[in-house]
NUKELUM-667205 format. One record per atom (N, C-alpha, C): residue in three letters; x negated, y, z. Coordinates in steps of 0.02 Angstrom, whole numbers, plus 50000, padded with zeros to 5 digits. Layout:
N
AlaXYZ/...
***
This chain:
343
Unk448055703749466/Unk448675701149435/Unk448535693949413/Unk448835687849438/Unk448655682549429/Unk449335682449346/Unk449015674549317/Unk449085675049244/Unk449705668849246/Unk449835669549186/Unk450515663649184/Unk451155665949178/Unk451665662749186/Unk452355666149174/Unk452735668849235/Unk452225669349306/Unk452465669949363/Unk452105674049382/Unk451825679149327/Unk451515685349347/Unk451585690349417/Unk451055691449447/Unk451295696049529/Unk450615699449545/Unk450765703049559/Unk450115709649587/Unk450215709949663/Unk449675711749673/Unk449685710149741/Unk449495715849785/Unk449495722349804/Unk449155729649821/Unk448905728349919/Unk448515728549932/Unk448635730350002/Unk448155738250010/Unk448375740850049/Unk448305747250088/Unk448165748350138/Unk447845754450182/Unk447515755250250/Unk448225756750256/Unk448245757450353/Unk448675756850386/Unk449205765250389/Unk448995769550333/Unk449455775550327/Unk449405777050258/Unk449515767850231/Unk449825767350150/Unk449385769950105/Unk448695771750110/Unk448135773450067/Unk447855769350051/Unk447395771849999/Unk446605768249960/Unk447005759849935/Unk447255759849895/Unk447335751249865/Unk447145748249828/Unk447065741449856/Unk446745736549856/Unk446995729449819/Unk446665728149755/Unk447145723849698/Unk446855717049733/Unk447015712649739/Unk447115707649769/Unk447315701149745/Unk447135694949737/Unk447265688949679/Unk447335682549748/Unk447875682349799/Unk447855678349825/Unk448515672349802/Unk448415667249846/Unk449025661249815/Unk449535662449871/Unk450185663849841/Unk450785666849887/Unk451045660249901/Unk451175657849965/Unk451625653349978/Unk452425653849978/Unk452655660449983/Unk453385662449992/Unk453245669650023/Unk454115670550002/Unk454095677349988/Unk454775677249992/Unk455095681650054/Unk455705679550094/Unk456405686950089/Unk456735689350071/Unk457025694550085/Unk457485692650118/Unk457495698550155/Unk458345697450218/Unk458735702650223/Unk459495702550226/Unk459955706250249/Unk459835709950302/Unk459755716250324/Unk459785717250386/Unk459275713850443/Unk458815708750421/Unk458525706350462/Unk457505708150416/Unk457095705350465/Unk456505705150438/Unk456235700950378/Unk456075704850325/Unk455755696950280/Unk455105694550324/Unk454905689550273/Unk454395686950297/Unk453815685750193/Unk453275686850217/Unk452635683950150/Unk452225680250183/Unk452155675350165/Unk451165674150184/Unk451005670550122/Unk450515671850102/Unk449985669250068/Unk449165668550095/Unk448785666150052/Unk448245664950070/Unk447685667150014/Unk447055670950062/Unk446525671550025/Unk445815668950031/Unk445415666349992/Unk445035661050012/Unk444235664450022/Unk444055661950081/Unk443375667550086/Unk442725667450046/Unk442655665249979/Unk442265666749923/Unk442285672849879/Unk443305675449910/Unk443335679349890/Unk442825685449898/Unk442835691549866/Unk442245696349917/Unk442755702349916/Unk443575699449918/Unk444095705449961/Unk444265702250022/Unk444015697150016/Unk444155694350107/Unk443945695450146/Unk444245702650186/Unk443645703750220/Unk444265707750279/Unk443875706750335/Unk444285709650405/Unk444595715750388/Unk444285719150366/Unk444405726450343/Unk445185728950294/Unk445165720850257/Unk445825722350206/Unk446235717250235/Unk446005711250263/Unk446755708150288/Unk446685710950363/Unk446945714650379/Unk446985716050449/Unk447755717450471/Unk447765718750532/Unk448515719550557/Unk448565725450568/Unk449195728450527/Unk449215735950526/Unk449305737750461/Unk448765734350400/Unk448855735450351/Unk449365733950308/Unk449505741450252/Unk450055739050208/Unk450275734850165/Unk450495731650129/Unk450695726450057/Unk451265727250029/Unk451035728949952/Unk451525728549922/Unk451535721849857/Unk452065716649849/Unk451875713149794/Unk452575714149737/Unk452255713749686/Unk452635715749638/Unk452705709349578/Unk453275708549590/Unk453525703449525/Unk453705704449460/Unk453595701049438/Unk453695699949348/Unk454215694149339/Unk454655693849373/Unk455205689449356/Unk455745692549362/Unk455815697749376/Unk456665701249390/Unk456815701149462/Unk456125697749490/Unk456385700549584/Unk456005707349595/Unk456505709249642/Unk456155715749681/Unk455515715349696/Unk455125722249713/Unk454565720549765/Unk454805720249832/Unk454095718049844/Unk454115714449929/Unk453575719349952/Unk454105724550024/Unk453365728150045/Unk453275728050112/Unk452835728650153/Unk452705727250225/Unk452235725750253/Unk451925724850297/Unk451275726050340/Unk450965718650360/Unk450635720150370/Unk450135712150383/Unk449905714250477/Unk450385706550510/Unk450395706350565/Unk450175700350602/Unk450235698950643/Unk449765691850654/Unk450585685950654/Unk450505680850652/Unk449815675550683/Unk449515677150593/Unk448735678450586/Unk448015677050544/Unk447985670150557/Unk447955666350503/Unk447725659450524/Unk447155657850482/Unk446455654750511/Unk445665656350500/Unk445785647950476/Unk445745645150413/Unk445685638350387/Unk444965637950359/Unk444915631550348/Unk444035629050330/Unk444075633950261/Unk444445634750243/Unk444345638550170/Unk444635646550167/Unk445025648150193/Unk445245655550191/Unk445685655950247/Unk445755662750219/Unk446455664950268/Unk446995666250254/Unk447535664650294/Unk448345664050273/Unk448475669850315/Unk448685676350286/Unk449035679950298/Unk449915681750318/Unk450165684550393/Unk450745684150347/Unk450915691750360/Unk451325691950316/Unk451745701250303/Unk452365698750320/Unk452495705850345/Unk453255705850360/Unk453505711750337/Unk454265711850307/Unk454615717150282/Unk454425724250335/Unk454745730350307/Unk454315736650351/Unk454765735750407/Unk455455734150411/Unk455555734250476/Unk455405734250532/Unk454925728950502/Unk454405725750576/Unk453985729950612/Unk453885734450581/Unk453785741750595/Unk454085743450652/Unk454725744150657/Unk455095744350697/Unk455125741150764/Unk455055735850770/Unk454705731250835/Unk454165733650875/Unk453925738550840/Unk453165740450894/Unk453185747850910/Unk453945750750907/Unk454205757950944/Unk454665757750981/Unk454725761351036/Unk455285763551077/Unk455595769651089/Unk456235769951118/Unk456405776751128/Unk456145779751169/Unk456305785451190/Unk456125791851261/Unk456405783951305/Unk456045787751362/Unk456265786251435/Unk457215785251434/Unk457495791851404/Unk458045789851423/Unk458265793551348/Unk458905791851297/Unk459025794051241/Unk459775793251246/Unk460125800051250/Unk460765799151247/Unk461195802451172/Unk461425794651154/Unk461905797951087/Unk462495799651098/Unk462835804751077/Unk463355808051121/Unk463785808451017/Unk464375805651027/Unk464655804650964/Unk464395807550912/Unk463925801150875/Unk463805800450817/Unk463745795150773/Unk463815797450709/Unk463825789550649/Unk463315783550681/Unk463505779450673/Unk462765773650665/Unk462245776150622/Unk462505778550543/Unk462005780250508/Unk461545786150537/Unk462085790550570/Unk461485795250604/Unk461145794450664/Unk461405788450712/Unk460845785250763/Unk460265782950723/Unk460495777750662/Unk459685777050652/Unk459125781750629/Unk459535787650598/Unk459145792050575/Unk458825797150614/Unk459065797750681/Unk458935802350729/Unk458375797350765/Unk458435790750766/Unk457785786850830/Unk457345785950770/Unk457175783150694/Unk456795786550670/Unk456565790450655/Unk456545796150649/Unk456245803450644/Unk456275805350697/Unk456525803250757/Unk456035803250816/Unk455435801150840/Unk455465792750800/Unk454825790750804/Unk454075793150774/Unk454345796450738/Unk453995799350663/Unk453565805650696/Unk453855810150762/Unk453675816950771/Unk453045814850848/Unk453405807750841/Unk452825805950907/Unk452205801750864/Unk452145798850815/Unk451785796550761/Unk452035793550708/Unk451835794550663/Unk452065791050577/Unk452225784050602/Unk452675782150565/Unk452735773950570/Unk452655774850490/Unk452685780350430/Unk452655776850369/Unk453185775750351/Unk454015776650384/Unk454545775650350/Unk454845781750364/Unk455255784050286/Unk455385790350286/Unk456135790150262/Unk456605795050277/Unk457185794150277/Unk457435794950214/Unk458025790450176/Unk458285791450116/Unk459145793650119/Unk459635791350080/Unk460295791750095/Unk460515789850161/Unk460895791350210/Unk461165788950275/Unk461825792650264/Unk462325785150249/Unk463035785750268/Unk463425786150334/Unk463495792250353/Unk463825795650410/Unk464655793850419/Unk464905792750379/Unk465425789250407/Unk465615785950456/Unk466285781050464/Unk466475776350516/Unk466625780650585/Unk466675774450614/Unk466815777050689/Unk466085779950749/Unk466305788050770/Unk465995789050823/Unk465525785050881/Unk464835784350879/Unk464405780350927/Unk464465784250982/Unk464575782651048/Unk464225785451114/Unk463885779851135/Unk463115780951172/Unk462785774851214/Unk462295778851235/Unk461795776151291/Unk461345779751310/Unk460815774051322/Unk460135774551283/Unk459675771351270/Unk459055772051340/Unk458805766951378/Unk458295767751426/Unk457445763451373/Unk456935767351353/Unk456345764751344/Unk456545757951277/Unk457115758751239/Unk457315752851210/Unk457065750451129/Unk456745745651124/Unk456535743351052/Unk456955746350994/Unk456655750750950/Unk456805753650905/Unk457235746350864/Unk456985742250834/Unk457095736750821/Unk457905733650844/Unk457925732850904/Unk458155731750958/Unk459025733450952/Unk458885740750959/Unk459345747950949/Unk459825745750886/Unk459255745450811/Unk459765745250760/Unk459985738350748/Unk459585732850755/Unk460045728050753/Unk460345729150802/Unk460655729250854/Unk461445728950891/Unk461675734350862/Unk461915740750827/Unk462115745750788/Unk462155741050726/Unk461735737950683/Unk462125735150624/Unk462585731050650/Unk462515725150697/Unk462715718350711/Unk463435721250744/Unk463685727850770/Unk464415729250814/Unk464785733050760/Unk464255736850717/Unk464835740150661/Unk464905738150600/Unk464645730850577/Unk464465729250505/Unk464445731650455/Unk464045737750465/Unk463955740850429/Unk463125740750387/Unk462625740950357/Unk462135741750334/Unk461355746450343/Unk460965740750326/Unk460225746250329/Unk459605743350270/Unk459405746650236/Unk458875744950212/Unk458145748450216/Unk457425746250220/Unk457095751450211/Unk456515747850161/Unk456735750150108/Unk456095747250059/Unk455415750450042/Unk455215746749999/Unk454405750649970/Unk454625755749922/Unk454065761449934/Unk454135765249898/Unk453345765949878/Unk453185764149823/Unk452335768549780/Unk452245772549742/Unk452285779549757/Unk452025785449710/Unk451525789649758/Unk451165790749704/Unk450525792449691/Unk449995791849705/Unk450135786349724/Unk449595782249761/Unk449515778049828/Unk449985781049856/Unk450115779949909/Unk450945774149918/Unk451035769449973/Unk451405765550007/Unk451685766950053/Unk452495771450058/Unk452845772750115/Unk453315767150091/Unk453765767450154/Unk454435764550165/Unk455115769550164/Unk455565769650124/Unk456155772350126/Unk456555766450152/Unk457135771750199/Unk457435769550259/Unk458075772750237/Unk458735768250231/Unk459365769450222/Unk459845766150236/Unk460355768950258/Unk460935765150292/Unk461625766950257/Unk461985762050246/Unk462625761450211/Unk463175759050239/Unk463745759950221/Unk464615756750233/Unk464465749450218/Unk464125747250166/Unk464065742550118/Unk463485740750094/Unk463105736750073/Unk462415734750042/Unk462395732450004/Unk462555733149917/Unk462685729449874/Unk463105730749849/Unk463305726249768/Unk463665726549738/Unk464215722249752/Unk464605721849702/Unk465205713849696/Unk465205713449626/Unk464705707549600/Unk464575708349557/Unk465045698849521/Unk465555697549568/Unk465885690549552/Unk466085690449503/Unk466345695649459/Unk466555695049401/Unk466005696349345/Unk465545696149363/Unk464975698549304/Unk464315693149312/Unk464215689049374/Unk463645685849386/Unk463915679649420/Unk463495673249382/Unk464085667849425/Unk463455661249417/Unk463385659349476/Unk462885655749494/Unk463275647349479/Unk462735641649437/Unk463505635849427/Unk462725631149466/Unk463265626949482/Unk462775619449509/Unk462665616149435/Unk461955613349430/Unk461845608049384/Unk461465614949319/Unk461735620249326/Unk461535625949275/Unk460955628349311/Unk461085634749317/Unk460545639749374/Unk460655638249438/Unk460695633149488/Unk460945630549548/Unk460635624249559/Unk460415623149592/Unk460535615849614/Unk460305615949702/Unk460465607149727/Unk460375606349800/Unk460855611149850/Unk461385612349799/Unk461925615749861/Unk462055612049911/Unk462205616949969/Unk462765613150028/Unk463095617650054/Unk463625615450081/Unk463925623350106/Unk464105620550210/Unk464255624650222/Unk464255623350279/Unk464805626650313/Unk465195625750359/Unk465765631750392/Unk465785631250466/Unk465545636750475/Unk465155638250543/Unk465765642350584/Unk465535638550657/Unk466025646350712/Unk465385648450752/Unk465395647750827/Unk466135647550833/Unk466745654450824/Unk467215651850829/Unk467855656650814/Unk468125661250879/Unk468035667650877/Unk468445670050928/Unk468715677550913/Unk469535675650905/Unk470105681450901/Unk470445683350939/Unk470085682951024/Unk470385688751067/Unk469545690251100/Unk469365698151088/Unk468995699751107/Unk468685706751147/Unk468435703251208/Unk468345709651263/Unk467535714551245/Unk467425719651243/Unk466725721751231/Unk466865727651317/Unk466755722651366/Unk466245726951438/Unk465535730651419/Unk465855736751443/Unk465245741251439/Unk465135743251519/Unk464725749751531/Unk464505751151585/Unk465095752251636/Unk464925751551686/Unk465175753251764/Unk465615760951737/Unk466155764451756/Unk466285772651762/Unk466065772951840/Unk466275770351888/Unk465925771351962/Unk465615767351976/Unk465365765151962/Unk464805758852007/Unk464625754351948/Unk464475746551971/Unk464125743451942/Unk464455736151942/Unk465065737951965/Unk465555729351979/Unk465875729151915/Unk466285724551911/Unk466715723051844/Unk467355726051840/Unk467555727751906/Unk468165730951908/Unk467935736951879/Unk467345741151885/Unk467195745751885/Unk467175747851784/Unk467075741851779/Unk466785742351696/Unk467385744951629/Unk466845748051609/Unk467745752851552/Unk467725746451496/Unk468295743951478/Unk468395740951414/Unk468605741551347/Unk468555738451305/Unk468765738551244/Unk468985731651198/Unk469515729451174/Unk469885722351180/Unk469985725751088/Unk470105718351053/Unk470465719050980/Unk470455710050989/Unk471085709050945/Unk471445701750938/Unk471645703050850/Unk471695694150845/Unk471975693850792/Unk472265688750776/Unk473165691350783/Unk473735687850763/Unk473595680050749/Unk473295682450668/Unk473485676250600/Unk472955671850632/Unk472435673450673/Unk471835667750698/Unk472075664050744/Unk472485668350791/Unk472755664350856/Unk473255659950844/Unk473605661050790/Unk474205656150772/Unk473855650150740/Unk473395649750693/Unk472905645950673/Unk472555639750696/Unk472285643650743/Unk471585639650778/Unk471905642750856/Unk472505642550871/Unk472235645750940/Unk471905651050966/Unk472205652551035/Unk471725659151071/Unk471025657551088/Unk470635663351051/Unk469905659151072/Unk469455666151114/Unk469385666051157/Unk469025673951196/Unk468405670251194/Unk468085678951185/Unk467485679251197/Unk467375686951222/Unk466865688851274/Unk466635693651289/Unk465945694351303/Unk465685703151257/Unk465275704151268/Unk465055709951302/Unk464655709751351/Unk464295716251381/Unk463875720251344/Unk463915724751349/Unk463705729951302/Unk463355733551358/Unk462735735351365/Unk462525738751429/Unk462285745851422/Unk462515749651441/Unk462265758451396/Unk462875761151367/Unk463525756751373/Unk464125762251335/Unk464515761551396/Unk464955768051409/Unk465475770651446/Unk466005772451424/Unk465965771851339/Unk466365775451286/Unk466975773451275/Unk467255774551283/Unk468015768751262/Unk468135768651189/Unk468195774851128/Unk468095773951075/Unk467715768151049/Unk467125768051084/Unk466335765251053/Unk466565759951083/Unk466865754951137/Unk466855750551148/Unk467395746851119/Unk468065747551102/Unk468705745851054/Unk468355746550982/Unk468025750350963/Unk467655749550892/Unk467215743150882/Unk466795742750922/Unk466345736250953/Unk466755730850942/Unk467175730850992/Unk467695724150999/Unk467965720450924/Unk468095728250894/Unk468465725150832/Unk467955723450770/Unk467305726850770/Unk466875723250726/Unk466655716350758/Unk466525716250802/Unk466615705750828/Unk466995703250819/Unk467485705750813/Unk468085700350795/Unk468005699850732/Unk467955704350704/Unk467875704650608/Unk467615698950604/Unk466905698450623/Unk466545693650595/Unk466635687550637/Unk467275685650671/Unk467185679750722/Unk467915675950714/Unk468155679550682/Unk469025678350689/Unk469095671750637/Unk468985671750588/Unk468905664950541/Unk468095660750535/Unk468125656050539/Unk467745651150507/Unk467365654350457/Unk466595654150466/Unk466165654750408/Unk465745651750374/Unk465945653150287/Unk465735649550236/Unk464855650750243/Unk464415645250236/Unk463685645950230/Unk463375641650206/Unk463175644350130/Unk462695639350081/Unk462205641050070/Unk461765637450060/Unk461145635050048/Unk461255632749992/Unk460665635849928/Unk460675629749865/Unk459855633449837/Unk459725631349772/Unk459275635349765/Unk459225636749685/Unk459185642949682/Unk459225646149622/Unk458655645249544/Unk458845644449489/Unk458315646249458/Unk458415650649412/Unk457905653549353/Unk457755659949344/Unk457905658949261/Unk458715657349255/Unk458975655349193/Unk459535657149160/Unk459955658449142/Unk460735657449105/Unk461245651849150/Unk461665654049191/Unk462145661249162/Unk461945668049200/Unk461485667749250/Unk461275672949278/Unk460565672149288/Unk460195676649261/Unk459225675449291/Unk459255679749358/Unk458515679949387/Unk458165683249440/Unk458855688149432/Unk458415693449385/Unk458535700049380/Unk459355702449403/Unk459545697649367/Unk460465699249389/Unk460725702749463/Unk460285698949511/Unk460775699249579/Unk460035702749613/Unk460465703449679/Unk460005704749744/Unk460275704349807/Unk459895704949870/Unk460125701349914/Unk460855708849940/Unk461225707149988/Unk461825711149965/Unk462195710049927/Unk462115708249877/Unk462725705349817/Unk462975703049826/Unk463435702549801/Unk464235698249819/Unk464225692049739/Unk464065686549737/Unk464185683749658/Unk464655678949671/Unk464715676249613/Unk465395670149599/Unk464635663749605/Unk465065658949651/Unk464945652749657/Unk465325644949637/Unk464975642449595/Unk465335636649588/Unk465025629649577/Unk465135627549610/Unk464775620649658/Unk465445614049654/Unk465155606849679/Unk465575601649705/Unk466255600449632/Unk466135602949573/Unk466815602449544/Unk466835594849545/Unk466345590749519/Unk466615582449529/Unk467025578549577/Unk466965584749632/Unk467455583549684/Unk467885588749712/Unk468455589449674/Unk468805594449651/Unk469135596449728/Unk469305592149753/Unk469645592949838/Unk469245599149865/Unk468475597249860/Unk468075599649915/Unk467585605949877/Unk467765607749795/Unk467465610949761/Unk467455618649794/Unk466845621349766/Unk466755626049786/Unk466835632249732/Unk467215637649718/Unk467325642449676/Unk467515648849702/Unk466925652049725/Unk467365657449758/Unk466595663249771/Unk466915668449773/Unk466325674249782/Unk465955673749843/Unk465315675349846/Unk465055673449906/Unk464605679449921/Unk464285683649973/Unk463815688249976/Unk462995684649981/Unk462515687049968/Unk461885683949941/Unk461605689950022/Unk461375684250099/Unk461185685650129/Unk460285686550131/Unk460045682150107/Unk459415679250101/Unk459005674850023/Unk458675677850001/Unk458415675249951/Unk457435673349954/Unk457345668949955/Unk456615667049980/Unk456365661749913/Unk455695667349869/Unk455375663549799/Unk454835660449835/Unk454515654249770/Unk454115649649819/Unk453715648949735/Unk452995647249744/Unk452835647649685/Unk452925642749607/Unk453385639149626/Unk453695635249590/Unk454165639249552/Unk454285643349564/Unk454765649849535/Unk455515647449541/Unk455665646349582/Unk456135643849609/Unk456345648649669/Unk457055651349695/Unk457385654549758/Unk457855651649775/Unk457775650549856/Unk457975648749906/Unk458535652549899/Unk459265651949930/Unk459635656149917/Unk460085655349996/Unk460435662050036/Unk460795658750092/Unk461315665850063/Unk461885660550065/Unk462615663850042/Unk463155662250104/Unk463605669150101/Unk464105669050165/Unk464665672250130/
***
């Protein structure tokens, strides 16, 4: 446990979350993501006498634990190892990453079911062919019916395109009891609170170095091509289309189509269509600022998923910014300071 007001423990573990290992290295960052992989690296310097192949290796677990009101950070130590005149820079990645180094059967057919229960069915599949270490928690079964049929495909792979077509949610965090370091694995409607009326981030207060950004591109007529029903031509291919009115009157008709390769479904592909459009039909808000660990909201307040009140630019009232935003990405740096990416 290093000392100061930026207190953090540091655990690493053999590679099936046993025997741990207290650890005093200098963290460079420490990254959480929505739906996507974090990222850690820090560095340990070889005078140490825990520096040793044996504990930073790839495979092995980490968990670091904060004393500021952030979550822990848990996940495996994978390469690039980088060997400096003085130590080694490790980096970890959230357990997902886990996920990147499994595949399905030869051939895996989901025949209508939740998203939440695709992911729960290709993990605990993976699990009966060997532990990955992540074990199943809540899985919201709801929404619309999946059909697709999976060939040899990146576990990884699988659920991001399943979060990214139904926007819907996944988390799989650290879990430490009794000694031991698994990963709980859960999927939701939603990830987070809406916490805009209760937590409100100001520029010049707990904020600073905002920018916001409004990203496309935009498209509100949209085709999702899936597989061939007879063959393998385009005529052949079943579709699924969703538009939207208030965008096209707006900004114009804007198409976009995507192939979807493994669905035949027509449900599954009109469901598809219309979560792309969701997220494609308007212009999106994206800031960058960076947080500190103070009044009107500290660390502890939020997390990534959250929805908070933002308010930025008032000196320039035209272009001010006041409005709820979801907290995609939050990345601490040892300055005690977070990176913040809001949408």
């Amino acid at each position: 446990m290093s000392s100061g007001a930026n207190e953090i423990q540091v655990l690493v573990f053999d590679k099936a979350g046993y025997h741990p290992v207290d650890i005093a290295p200098q963290i460079d960052y420490a990254a959480w993501r929505l739906n996507q992989i974090g990222v850690c690296k820090f560095t340990l310097n070889y005078e140490d006498p825990k520096c040793t192949p044996d504990i930073i290796k790839s495979g092995n677990r980490v968990l670091i634990r904060f004393l500021q009101g952030l979550p822990p950070f848990g996940g495996v130590i994978d390469y690039p190892l980088r060997r400096t005149a003085t130590g080694i820079q490790a980096t970890v990645y959230s357990a997902a990453h886990i996920l990147t180094w499994r595949r399905t059967a030869l051939t895996l057919e989901v025949d209508a079911l939740a998203p939440g229960a695709v992911f729960k069915t290709v993990i605990e599949a993976a699990n009966q062919i060997a532990q990955t270490g992540i074990t199943m928690g809540s899985v919201y079964t709801g929404g619309e019916l999946w059909t697709e049929t999976y060939h040899y495909e990146s576990l990884w792979t699988l659920i991001q395109n399943l979060q990214g077509r139904t926007g819907e949610d996944f988390q799989i965090a650290p879990i430490y009891e009794g000694g031991r370091l698994t990963f709980r694995a859960t999927w939701h409607s939603s990830l987070g609170d809406d916490l805009s009326a209760s937590v409100l981030l100001v520029e010049d207060q707990n904020l600073e170095s905002l920018t916001l950004d409004e990203q496309g591109p935009i498209a509100n007529y949209v085709i999702a091509a899936g597989s061939g029903a007879g063959g393998t031509s385009w005529e052949d291919r079943v579709l699924g289309t969703a538009q939207d009115t208030d965008s096209i009157s707006s900004y114009g008709r804007r198409e976009q189509v995507e192939v979807l390769t493994g669905i035949a479904d027509q449900t599954t592909l009109t469901t598809s269509a219309a979560a792309i459009l969701a997220q494609n039909k308007d212009p999106r808000p994206h800031v960058s600022a960076v947080a500190l660990n103070t009044s009107p909201a500290d660390f502890s307040r939020y997390k990534v998923g959250d929805t908070v009140q933002i308010n930025g630019f008032l000196k320039h009232s035209l272009w001010a910014i006041d409005q709820p935003l979801r907290i995609y990405g939050r990345e601490w740096r040892p300055d005690n300071r977070c990176s913040l990416e809001l949408a």
